[in-house]
C-alpha positions in Angstrom: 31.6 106.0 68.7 35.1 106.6 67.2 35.1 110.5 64.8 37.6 109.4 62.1 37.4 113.3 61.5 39.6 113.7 64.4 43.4 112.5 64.8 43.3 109.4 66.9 46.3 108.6 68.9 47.7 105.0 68.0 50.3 105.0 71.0 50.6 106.3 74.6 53.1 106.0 76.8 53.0 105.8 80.6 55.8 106.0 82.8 55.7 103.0 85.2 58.8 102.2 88.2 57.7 98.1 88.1 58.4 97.5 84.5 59.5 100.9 82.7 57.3 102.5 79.9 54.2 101.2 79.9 53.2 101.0 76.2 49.5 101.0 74.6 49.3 100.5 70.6 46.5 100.6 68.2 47.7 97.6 66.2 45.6 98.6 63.0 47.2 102.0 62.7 50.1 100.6 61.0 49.5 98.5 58.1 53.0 97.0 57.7 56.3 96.3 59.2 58.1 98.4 57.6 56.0 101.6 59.3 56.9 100.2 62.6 60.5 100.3 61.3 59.9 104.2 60.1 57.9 105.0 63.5 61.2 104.0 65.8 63.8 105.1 63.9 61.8 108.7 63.7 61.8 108.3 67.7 65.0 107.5 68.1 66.2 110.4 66.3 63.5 113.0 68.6 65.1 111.8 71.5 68.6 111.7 70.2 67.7 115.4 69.2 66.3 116.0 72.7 69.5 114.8 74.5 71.6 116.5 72.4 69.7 120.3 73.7 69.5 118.7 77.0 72.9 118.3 77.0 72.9 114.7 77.8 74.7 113.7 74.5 77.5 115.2 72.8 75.8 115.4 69.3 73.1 113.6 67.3 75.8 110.8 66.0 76.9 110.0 69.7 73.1 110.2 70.7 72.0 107.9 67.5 74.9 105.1 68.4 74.3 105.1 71.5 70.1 104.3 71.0 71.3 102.1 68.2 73.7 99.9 70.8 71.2 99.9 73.5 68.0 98.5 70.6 70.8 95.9 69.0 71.9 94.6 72.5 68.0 94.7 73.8 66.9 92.4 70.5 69.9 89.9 70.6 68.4 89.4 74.0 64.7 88.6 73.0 64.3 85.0 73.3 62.2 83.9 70.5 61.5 80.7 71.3 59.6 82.1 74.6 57.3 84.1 72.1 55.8 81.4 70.0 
């Protein structure tokens, strides 16, 4: 039986070699779009931030373009057709 009472995660992540992150959502955690929109642009500034104290980025606007090429380049690639 699920506590509401306590916070419930609504995605883990596993590492995995075959496919890269392996990805598990509660899909009625978010009840629009638009939250999905806030949720990855709030994790691609964390791990612009952590890059940037790992020293793997110059600074958060090098770390930001650079997750912002990589995501544009990744969904001009989806094929959408294949989806429906």
């Amino acid at each position: 039986m699920r506590d509401d009472s306590l916070p419930q995660p609504f995605l883990v992540a596993f590492p995995d070699d075959e496919v890269g992150p392996r990805i598990l959502l509660d899909p009625q955690y978010f009840t629009g779009l638009d939250e999905v929109g806030d949720l990855l642009a709030h994790l691609a500034q964390l791990y612009a931030r952590a890059f940037v104290q790992s020293g793997r980025a110059q600074d958060m606007r090098d770390a930001l373009e650079q997750i912002q090429d990589m995501f544009d380049s990744e969904m001009a690639a989806v094929d959408f057709e294949a989806l429906e």
